[in-house]
Each structure stands twice: as structure tokens, then as C-alpha cells.
N, C-alpha and C positions, 0 to 999 in steps of 0.2 A: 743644530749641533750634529745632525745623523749623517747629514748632508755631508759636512767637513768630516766627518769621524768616515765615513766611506771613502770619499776621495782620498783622503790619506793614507786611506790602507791599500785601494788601489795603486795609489806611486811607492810602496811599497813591496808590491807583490807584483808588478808587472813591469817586464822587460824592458818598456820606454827609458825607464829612468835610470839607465847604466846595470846592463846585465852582463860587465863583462866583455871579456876582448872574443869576437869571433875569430875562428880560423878556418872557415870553411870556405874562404877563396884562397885557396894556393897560399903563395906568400905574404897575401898582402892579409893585414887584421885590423879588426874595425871595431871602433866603441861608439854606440848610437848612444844619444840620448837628446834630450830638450832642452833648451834655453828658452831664457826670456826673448819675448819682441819689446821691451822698451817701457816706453808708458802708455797705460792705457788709463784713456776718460770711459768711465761709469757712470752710464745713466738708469736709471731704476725707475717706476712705473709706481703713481699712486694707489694702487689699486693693493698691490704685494709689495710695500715699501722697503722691506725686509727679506724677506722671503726669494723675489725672483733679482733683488740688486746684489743681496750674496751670492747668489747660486751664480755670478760670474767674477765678484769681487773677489772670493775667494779663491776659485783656481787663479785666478792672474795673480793676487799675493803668494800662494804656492810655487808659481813657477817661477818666482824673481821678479816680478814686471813691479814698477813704481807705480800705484793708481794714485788717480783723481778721482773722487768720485759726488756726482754732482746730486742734491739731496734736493729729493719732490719737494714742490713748493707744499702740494697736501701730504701729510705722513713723514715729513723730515725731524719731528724731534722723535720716532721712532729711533732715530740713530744715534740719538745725543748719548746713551750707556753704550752703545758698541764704541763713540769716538775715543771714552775715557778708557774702553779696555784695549784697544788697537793703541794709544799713547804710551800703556804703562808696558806692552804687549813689543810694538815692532821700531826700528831704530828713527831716530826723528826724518822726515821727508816722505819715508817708505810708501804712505798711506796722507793725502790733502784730501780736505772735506771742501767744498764751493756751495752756499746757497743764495738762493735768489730767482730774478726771472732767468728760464733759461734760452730766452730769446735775445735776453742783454748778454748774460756771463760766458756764453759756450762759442758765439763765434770767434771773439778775439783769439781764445787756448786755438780753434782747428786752423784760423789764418794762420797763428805762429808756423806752426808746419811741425811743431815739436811732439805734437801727438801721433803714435805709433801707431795703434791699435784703438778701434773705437764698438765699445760693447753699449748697446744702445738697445733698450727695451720702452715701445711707443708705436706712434704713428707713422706710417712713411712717408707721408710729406717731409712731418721736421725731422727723421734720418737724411733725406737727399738733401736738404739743405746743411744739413751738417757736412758732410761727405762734401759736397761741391764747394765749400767755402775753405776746407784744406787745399796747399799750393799745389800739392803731390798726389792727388786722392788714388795714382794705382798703386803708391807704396801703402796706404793705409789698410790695417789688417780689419775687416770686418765679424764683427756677431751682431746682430740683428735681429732681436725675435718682434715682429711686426702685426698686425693688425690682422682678421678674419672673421671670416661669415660662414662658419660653421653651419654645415649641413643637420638637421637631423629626419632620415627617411625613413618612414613606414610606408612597408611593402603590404600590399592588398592580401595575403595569407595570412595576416593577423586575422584579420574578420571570418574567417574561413570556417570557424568553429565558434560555436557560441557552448564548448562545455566547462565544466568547472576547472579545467589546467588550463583553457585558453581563457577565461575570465581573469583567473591568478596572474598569468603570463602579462594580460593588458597590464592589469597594477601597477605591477611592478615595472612596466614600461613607463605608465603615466608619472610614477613616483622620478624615476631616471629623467622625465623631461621637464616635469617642474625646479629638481635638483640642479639640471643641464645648464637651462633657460635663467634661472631667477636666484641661483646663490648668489652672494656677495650684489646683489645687485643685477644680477646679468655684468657684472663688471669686471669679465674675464675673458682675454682672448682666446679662451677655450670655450666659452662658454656657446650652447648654441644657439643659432641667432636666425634663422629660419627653419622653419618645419615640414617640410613636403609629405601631403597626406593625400590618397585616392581621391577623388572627388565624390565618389558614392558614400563617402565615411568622413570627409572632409568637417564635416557641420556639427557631425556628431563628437568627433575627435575636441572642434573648438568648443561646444558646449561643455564635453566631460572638463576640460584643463581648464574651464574657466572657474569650473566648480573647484576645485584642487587649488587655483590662486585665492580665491574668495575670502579660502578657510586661513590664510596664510595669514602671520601675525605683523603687522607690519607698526613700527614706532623708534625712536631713538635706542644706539646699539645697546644700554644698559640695561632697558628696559623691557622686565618681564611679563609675563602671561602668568592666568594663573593658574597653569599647571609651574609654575616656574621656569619657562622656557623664555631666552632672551628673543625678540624681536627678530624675525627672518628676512622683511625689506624694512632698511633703515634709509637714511637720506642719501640723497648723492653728494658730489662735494663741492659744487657751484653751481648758482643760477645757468650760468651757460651750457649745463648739460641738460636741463631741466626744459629750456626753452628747445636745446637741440631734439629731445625726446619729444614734447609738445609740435615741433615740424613734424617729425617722423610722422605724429597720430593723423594731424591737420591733413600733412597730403596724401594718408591712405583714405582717409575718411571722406575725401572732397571726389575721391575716384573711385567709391563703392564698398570700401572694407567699413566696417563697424564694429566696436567697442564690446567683446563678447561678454567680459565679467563685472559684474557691479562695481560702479564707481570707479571702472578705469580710468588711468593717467591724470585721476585728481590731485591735486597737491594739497594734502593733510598740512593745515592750521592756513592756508590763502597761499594766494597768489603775490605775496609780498615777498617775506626773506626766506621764507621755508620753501627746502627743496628734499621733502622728503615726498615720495608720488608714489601712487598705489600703481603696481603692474597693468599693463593694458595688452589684453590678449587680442590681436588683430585679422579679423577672416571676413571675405577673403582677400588676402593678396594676389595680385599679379604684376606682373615684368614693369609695367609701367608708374611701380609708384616706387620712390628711394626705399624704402622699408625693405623693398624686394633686393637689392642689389648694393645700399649702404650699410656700413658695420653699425648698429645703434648703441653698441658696450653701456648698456642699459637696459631698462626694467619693462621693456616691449617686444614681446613674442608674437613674431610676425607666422600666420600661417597659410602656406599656399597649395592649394587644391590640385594634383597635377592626374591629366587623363591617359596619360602614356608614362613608362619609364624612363622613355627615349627624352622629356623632356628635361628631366631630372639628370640624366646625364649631359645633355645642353650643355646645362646652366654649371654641373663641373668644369666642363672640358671649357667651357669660353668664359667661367669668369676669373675676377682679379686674382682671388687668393689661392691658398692650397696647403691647411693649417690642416685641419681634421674633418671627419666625418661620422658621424653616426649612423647604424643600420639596425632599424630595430625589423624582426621576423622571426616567423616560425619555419622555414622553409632554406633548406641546406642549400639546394642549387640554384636557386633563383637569385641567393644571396652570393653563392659563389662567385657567379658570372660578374654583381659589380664589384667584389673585394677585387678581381682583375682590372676591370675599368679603373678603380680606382686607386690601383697602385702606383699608377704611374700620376697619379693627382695631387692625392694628399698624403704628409708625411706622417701622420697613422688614421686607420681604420677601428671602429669601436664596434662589437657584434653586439646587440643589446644592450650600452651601456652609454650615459653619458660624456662628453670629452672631457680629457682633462693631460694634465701633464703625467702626474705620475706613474711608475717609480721613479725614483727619483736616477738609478739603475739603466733605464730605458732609454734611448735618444729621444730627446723630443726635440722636431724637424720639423720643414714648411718648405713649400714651391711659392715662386710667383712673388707675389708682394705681402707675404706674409712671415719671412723667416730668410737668413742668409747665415748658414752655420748651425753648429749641433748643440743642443745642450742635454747633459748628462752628466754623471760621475764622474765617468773615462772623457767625452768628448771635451767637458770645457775645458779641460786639459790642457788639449791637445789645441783647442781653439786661441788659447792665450799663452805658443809657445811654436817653436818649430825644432823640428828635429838636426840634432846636429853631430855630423861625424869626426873623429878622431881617427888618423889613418898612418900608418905606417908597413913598411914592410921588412919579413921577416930577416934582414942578412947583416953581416956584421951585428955592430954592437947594440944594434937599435931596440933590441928586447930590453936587453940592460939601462938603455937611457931611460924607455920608456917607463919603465918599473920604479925606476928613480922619481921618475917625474909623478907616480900616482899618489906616494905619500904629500905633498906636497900641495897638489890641484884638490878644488870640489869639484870641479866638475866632472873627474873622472874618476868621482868615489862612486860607488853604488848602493842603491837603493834595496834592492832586492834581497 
């Protein structure tokens, strides 16, 4: 709700949405503002089934657009109260709901050719397959928030000090990476998904975080502890992430990484229908095994040992994505120099703090195969609309027509 209640007061309060006739070219005056692109199909992400498939459903029904929006096969009767309130809410059509496989239901809508605009939160394989199977795909408007393997680096000046601020200082870093690494599951494209630590500190880093998962309450999401705290790793939400996470372990473990915390990557009640699996802290990694260089958007923190900075910038500059990054330190300029490097990498930079999306205020961006478009308050906006001119010039009677003509249009009512 804070989400809709800001972007609306955004179109609102800002210029985009009809501020009025400019006169500041000579004779000619202009009235900007946005329209729809059309229709757009909505795909949403089981992971935030609500959460990240409004944060684009809603600006495109803002700006006019007709959505489709296709409901996760896991997390889709989350929607079943929003469908009844969008029914009593917007004129019939405005808003189609689609469920099913979306391997079956989604090609036919992108062959028609009738789909505008395609906001797609997932994997980038099945985005490009979508995209290639419309007849037009360069008229097709993209948003894309895509897949990532989130950095998170400690810089060797953490250990620099062993006094009581830098003791404090670890915690609360250690706190940040178990947070980063293992809310929701690790089942966020925010979340981080390699660790890059000195290699003099390497061992020790995977010892402490192992202890830190250990303590971690892991059971079905209803179910409490008893301090009364609901369950922190709950299940995943099919066998086949379950087996994909069991590759990840198999092929770090066949090339030298080992299982740092008790009872890693077990699956609590067997190996039959439950997929609920305790975290597996993995050290060490290197370049050669998937953990290193595949997204696992699961419950295995890969940790890799690095002797140089120089390689830890490597592996930004030449790999696939370029979502986020995390910098944990105590030291301003050593930090400085890669918030540089990495500006031109990833679409935000985190100084001591876990990734994540919010504010909600903020742009949240990505290079590379991880993002195509902005999302924000202002940007979805703008994402699910194009700017459009109204033009006239000032001679004869064309003030007078024009003026006739604003009682009349919405579109050249203003917002502001």
C-alpha cells in the first residue's frame, strides 16, 4: 500500500503528468506528458508473489496500460483477494488474470504479436524465450528484473584490529551476511550469493558464519522456537531446487570445498517429498566449480578465498551479471577506489550492508543479464508509459481552439 500511496502522489506532484502549456520556445507551446504503451503481460516471481508483481502491475494500471498478468504457479492464490478487489475496483477487461504452466500459456499471448510491453521478473533464459517468440520483438517495450550473483567482499582491514570497535564492527558485519546470504531462503535476487574473503582470514571467516547458520532455526514457516520466533530456513518450493542445490554441494565437494556447518545441505524429514534443507556453508571455492559462477537463489553460501583484489575485480568486470554488490570495511580509500571500479558494474553499491532493493524511492537497476529497466516509484512509471507531446503555435486563433479543446480531453488535464 505505501508503494501505490507514493507513486501516486508522485504523478501528482510531478511535471511528467501534464504541467501545463510551456512557452519557453518562441511561439510554439508544448504540453508533455505520458500515455499508455498498450498491453502489457505481467510476470511475477515466486519467491515476492506480491510484492515485486505489483511493484510493476501497478504503475502500468496507473498509466492506462490493459495488463495480463500471469500468476506463479507457487504463490498464485496470494492473488485470489487482490483479483476480487481489482473486479469491484477497475472497468471489466482492464486487468486479466492467466494461470497455469508458463511454458504452455505465455507463448501463444507473445506469437499473437498483441503484446506491447513485457514486464518480466525471472530467469533470462525463459525472458529471451519469450521476447523471441513475439513477431516484432524491436517494437516490444522491455522491464526485466533478471537473475544475479551478488558479490559480497571483505577487504583485509577488517582484521587490522583486534580492539573492541573492531570486534563490534565484525558482528555486526557477520549479522549483515548471514541476513544477505540466507533470508527467505537465499531466494532473492538480491541476495548474496558469493563471498570473497583474504585467504589469510578465509577459514576463519567460514568457521565464524558457520557458527552463526548453526544457531539458525530452521522448520515449516508457521512454526515457532521457543523464544516464540517463527522458523528462519523454511522449505523450498520443489524438489527440483532441492536436487539443483544438492549439484551445487556434490560438485564443490568433488573438487575440494567442504561442508563448513553441521549438518549441511541435509534435507530435514528424508530424501523423499521434503524439501526443506539446512544451509550449507561452502569453503573453499574456486573458479572451477558452478557454485563459483552459477546463481544457486538458495540456501548455499559459497565462500571463495581471494590473494589479490585484482581478482575480485576479474571476476566483476568479466562476469555475466551486474545486480549489486556488497563492501564490507573499515578503511575509506581502499574502499573508495572499488566504489569507482564498480560503478560502471553494478547498478548499486552497498558500504557495509547487505543487498537489497529498497527504498522503495531508490532506482533499483542491473547491467549485463541481470536487469533491463528501472524500478522505482518515479521509474516504473516511466517504464510502462512514454512521453507524449501536444504542440501548437502561438498565431491566430489557435490559443482559443486550444483552450476549448482542454475542457473536454483527459489527456490534457493536469495532474499537478
Amino acid at each position: 500500500m505505501q508503494f501505490c500511496e507514493k507513486t501516486i502522489e508522485y504523478i501528482q506532484s510531478s511535471n511528467e503528468f501534464g504541467s501545463g502549456w510551456d512557452a519557453s520556445n518562441g511561439p510554439t507551446r508544448l504540453f508533455l506528458s505520458r500515455a499508455a504503451i498498450g498491453i502489457v503481460l505481467c510476470l511475477g516471481p515466486y519467491n515476492y508473489p506480491l510484492n515485486e508483481t505489483y511493484a510493476t502491475l501497478i504503475p502500468a494500471l496507473l498509466m492506462g496500460n490493459i495488463a495480463i498478468l500471469k500468476l506463479p504457479t507457487v504463490g498464485g492464490l496470494a492473488h485470489q483477494l487482490t483479483m476480487e478487489a481489482f473486479a469491484k475496483a477497475l472497468p471489466p477487461g482492464t486487468i486479466n488474470f492467466i494461470s497455469g504452466s508458463g511454458r504452455t500459456t505465455m507463448p501463444p499471448l507473445m506469437e499473437s504479436g498483441k503484446i506491447d510491453s513485457l514486464a518480466f521478473i525471472g530467469g533470462s533464459n525463459a525472458a529471451d524465450k519469450l521476447i523471441k517468440a513475439h513477431p516484432e520483438p524491436h517494437r516490444l517495450k522491455l522491464f526485466l528484473q533478471l537473475e544475479a550473483k551478488n558479490m559480497g567482499v571483505y577487504l583485509a582491514d577488517l582484521w587490522s584490529s583486534d580492539d573492541v570497535d573492531a570486534r563490534t564492527h565484525m558482528e555486526r558485519i557477520m549479522k549483515e551476511t548471514v541476513a544477505g546470504a540466507l533470508s527467505y531462503n537465499g531466494q532473492r535476487c538480491t541476495a548474496l550469493k558469493l563471498l570473497f574473503v583474504p585467504v589469510q582470514h578465509a577459514e576463519q571467516f567460514a568457521t565464524t558464519l558457520a557458527k552463526e547458520v548453526e544457531v539458525m532455526s530452521v522448520g515449516l514457516p508457521w512454526e515457532t522456537t521457543e523464544s516464540n520466533k517463527y522458523s528462519q530456513i523454511t522449505p523450498l518450493p520443489n524438489r527440483g531446487r532441492v536436487e539443483y542445490m544438492k549439484a551445487l554441494i556434490d560438485d564443490a565437494m568433488s573438487k575440494g570445498a567442504k561442508i563448513m556447518n553441521k549438518n549441511g545441505g541435509t534435507i530435514v524429514g528424508g530424501e523423499g517429498e521434503s524439501t526443506l534443507m539446512i544451509p550449507a556453508i561452502l569453503y573453499p571455492v574456486t573458479p572451477d566449480m558452478r557454485a563459483y559462477d552459477e546463481e544457486q537463489f538458495g540456501p548455499v553460501v559459497p565462500i571463495a578465498p581471494y590473494n589479490s583484489i585484482n581478482e575480485v575485480l576479474s571476476y566483476a568486470h568479466n562476469g555475466k551479471y551486474g545486480q549489486q554488490v556488497s563492501l564490507f570495511t573499515s578503511n575509506s580509500k581502499s574502499t573508495a577506489n572499488l566504489v569507482d571500479q564498480f560503478s560502471t558494474v553494478f547498478g548499486k553499491i552497498n558500504i557495509n550492508a547487505q543487498c537489497g532493493r529498497s527504498p522503495d524511492t531508490a532506482p533499483f537497476s542491473g547491467r549485463r543479464s541481470s536487469a533491463m529497466g528501472v524500478m522505482s516509484v518515479a521509474d516504473a512509471l516511466r517504464e510502462f508509459s512514454v512521453p507524449t507531446v501536444v504542440s501548437y503555435k502561438d498565431v491566430g486563433g489557435n490559443e482559443e481552439l486550444v483552450r476549448g479543446m482542454e475542457g473536454h480531453s483527459k489527456f490534457l488535464k493536469s495532474y499537478s
